[in-house]
N, C-alpha and C positions, 0 to 999 in steps of 0.2 A: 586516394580513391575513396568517395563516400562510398558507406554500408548499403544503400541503396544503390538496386541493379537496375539500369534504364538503357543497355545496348542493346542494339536491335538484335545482334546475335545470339544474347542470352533469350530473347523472347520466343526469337523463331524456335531455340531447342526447348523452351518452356513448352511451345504449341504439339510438338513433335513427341514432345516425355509425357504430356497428359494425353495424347490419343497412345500412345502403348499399354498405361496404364487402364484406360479404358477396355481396353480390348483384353489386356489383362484378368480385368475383372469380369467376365463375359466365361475366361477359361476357368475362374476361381470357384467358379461356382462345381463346379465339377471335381478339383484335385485345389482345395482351397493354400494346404501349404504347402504343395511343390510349387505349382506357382509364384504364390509369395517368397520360396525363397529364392526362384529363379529369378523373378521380378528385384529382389534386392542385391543380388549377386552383379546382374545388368547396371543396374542405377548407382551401384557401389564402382562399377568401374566407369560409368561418365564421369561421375564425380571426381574420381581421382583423374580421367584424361582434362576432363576442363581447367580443372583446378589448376594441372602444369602448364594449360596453355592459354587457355584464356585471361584476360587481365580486370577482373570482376571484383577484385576487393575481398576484404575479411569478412564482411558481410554477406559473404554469399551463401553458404548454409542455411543462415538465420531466414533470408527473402527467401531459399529454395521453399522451406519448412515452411513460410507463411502459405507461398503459390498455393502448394501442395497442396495442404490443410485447405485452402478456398475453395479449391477445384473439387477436392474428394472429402467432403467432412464427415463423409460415414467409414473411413479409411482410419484405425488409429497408426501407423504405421510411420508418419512422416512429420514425428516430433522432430525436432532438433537433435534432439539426441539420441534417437534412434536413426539420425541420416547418421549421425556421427559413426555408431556401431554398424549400419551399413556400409560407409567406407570401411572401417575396420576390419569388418568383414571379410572385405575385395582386396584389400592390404594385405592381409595374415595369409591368407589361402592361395591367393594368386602365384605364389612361388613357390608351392610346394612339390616336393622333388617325387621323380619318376618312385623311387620305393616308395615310399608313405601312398600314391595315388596304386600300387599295387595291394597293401595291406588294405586299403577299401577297396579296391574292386573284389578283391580274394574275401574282404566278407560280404559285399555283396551276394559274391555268386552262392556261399555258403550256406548264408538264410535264405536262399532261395526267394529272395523279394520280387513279386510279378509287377515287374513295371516295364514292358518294352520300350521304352522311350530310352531308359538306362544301358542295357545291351542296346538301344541301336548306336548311341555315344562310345561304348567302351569297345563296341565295333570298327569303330571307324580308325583308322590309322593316319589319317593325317592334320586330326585336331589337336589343337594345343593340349598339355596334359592338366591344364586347371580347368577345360571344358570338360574331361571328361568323370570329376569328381564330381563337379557342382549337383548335377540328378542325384547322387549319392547322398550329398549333406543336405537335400530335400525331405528323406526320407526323419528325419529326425525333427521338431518343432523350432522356429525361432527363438523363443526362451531359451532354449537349450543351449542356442550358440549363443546369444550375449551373455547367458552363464559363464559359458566359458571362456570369452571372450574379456570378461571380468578378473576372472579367476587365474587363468592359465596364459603363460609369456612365451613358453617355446612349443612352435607347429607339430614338431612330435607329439608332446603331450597330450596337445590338443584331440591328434588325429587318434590318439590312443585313446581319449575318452568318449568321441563320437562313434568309434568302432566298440567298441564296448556298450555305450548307451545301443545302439542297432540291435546287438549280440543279447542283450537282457531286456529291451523295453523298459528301460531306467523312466519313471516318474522324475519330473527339476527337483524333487526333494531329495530323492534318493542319489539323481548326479551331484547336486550340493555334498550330501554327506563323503559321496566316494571320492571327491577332490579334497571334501576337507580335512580327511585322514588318509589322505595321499597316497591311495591306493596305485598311482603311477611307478610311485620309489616302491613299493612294499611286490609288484608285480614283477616275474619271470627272472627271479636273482635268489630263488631259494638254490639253498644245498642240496643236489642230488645226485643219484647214479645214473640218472635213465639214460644216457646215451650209453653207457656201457650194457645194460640189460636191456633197451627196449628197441626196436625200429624206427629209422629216424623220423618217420612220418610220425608216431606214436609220441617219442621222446620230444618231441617241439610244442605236439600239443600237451602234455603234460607238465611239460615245463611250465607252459601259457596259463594252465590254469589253476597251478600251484604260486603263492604268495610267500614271499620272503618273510612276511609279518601279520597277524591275522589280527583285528581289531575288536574285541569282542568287550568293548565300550557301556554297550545297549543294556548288556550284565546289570552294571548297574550293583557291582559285587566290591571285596577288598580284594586287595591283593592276598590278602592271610587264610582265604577260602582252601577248602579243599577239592582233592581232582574230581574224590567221587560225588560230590558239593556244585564243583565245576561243571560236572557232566548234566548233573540234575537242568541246573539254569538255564544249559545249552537247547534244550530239549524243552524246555516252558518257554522260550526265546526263538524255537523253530524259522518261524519266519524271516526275524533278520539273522538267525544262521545260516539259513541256505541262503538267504542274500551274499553275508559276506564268502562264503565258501565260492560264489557263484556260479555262472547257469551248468545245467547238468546234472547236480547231485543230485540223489532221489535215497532218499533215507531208509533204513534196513531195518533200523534199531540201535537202541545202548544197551551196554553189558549183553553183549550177544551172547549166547550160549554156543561154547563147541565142543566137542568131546573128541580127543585124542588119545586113542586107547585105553586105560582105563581108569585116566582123569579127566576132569572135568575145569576149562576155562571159558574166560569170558570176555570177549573186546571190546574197549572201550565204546566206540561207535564204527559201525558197518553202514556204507552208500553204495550202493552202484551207481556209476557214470554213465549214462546215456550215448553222449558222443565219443568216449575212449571205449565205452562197453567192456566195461571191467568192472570188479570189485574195488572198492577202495577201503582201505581200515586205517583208521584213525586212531592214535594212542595219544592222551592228552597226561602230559608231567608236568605239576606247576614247582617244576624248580627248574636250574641249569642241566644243559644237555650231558649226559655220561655214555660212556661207549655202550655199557649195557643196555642201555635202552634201545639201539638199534639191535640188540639181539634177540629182543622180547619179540621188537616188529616183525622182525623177520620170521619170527616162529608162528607169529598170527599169519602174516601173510601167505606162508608156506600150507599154513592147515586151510586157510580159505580155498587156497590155490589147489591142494588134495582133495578137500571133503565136500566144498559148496561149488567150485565152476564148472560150468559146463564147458562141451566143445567150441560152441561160438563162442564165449566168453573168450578176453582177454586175460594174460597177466594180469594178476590184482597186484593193486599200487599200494604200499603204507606209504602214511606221513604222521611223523611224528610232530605234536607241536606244544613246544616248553617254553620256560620263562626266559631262558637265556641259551645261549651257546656259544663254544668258539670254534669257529669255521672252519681252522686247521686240523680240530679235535675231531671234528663231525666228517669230513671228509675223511680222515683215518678211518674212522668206524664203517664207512656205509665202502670204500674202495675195493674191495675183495667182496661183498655181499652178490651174492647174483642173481635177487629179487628185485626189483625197485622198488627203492624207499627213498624218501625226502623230507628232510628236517626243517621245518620251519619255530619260527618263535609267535608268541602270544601275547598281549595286554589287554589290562580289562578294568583300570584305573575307572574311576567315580566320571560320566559324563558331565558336560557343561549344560547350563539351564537351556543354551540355544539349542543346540542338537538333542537334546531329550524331548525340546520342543517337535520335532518332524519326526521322531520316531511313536511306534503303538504305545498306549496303556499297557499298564502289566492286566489287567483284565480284559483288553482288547488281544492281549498274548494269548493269556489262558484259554480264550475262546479259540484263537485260532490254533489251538495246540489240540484241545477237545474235537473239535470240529477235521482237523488233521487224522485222528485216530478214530474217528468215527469211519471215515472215508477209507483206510484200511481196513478195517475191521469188515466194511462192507464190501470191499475189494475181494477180501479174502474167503 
C-alpha cells in the first residue's frame, strides 16, 4: 500500500476531524488546555481505532500531519511527532485500572479544583473509567505529559507524578528533576511507626509525605561536610528544600531553642505541617543510623509535644535523616517508641552540569533566603 492516502473513506473522516477541530478551537479560546488535551485524548483514540481497522498504509500519520498542518497552520500541535505522543498518550492511559483512576479523583477532590465539568464525569456511573480521568489529566499542561511520556514506562508511575505535579504545581523543570532522582522509588517506603502511634487516616498521610531518600544534590556540598555545616546550607538553599521536603512544610527554624527544665537544647530544624497540622522536627546525622539517635528524637519530639503544641495541634512527627542505615536496626529502635518518628536517609554528592543547569544561582538562593526572613520577620 503506498504512503499516500487517497480513500474516499480516509477523506470523509479527514472532513469530519477538521470540522471538530474547528469547533474545538472556538472552545480553546476559553479553557485553552483542557480542551487541547481533551482534543488529543479524542484524536489519540481515532487514530489507534483506524489504524486497526482501516487498511491506509504506513504512511498514514505522516499524510495525517501534512492534512492537519494545511488545514490549521496556526495549530502547532500536529507535527508527526506529536500525533505520535498523542497516540501514546490514548495507549498508556486507556487502560488504566479502577485504583490509579481512584488516587486522581481522591486528589482531585482534595485540591478542591473548581471545574464542574470534572465532577459531572466522575458523577456519572456508567462511563468508562478512562472517561472519567481524562478532565483530570486536563488540568496539568501537555509538556508535562510528553515529559512523562518520555521518561516514565509503567502507568503507576506515571499517574504517581501527574498526581503529585496537581498536588505541588510542579513547573517541566521541576517534574524533569523529580523523575530524574526518582523520587517515585525514594517515596512512601520510609521506616516508620506511624501506624502503631498514629490514626490511620493520619498514618497514610504521613507515610505519603515522608521519602525513603532525600536528595539534597542542589548543596552543591561534600560528603565530609558537617551536620551543623549541613544545616547551614539547608537553610541558604530554603527553596529547593521545601521543594524537596514537599508541599506542606512551613519552616519554624534551625537550632531551635527549647528549655526543659533547667537545661537548655536545641533542634536541629522545626516545620509545621499544614495538612497533618502538627509539628514536625527534624534531626539531621551525617553518618549511619544508631539506635541512639532515635532516643534524642524522641526527646525533641516529646518536649515539642509538652512545651509548644497546642490543643488543635496534632502529635508532632520526628524524622530522623542520616547517611545510611539498616532497616532491621532501625525498626528495632523506633518498635516500642510511642511518638512517631521516621527514619529516613540523605545524599548530597556534587550535582551534574545539566541539572545544576534548572536549578537557582546561589545568589538567586541568598536572595530568596533574605527575602524569606524578611517576610517573617514582618509576619511577626
Amino acid at each position: 500500500m503506498p504512503n499516500k492516502i487517497i480513500s474516499i473513506e480516509y477523506k470523509e473522516w479527514l472532513i469530519e476531524l477538521k470540522s471538530q477541530i474547528k469547533k474545538t478551537q472556538i472552545k480553546a479560546a476559553i479553557s485553552v488546555n483542557n480542551q487541547q488535551i481533551l482534543l488529543y485524548w479524542n484524536l489519540g483514540r481515532e487514530i489507534e481505532e483506524k489504524q486497526e481497522v482501516a487498511k491506509w498504509g504506513s504512511g498514514f500519520l505522516e499524510q495525517l500531519s501534512k492534512d492537519l498542518r494545511k488545514e490549521f497552520p496556526e495549530i502547532a500541535g500536529f507535527s508527526y511527532d506529536n500525533l505520535r505522543y498523542i497516540k501514546r498518550f490514548y495507549q498508556f492511559y486507556s487502560q488504566i485500572s479502577e485504583q490509579l483512576v481512584t488516587i486522581l479523583i481522591d486528589t482531585y477532590k482534595t485540591q478542591k479544583i473548581d471545574d464542574k465539568r470534572i465532577e459531572q464525569h466522575i458523577d456519572k456511573q456508567d462511563i468508562v473509567i478512562s472517561e472519567q480521568v481524562v478532565p483530570i489529566f486536563a488540568i496539568i499542561p501537555w509538556g508535562h505529559h510528553v515529559l512523562i511520556l518520555k521518561k516514565v514506562k509503567k502507568i503507576t508511575e506515571a499517574v504517581f507524578y501527574i498526581k503529585k505535579t496537581i498536588e505541588n504545581s510542579w513547573s517541566r523543570s521541576v517534574l524533569v528533576y523529580q523523575i530524574d532522582t526518582k523520587l517515585y522509588k525514594r517515596s512512601g517506603k520510609v521506616n516508620t511507626n506511624f501506624k502503631l502511634t498514629l490514626p490511620e487516616a493520619d498514618s497514610d498521610l504521613a507515610n505519603e509525605i515522608i521519602k525513603s531518600d532525600y536528595d539534597f544534590r542542589f548543596l552543591g556540598i561534600s560528603e565530609k561536610v558537617k551536620e551543623r555545616d549541613l544545616e547551614k546550607a539547608l537553610i541558604l538553599h530554603m527553596a529547593d528544600f521545601l521543594t524537596e521536603l514537599g508541599k506542606g512544610f512551613s519552616y519554624m527554624g534551625r537550632q531551635f531553642p527549647i528549655r526543659v527544665g533547667d537545661s537548655d537544647f536545641v533542634i536541629d530544624l522545626l516545620f509545621y505541617h499544614v495538612k497533618l497540622k502538627c509539628y514536625i522536627v527534624i534531626e539531621l546525622k551525617a553518618r549511619k543510623f544508631s539506635p541512639d539517635f532515635a532516643g534524642q528524637l524522641l526527646f525533641y519530639v516529646t518536649a515539642v509535644d509538652e512545651l509548644l503544641k497546642d490543643e488543635i495541634d496534632k502529635p508532632t512527627i520526628g524524622i530522623l535523616l542520616c547517611l545510611d542505615k539498616d532497616e532491621v536496626v532501625v525498626d528495632f529502635a523506633l518498635k516500642r517508641m510511642n511518638s512517631p518518628l521516621g527514619v529516613s536517609t540523605f545524599r548530597y554528592t556534587e550535582l551534574a552540569d545539566d541539572v545544576k543547569a534548572v536549578l537557582p544561582t546561589v545568589e538567586e538562593l541568598q536572595e530568596e533566603m533574605l527575602s524569606y526572613e524578611r517576610e517573617q520577620f514582618n509576619k511577626g
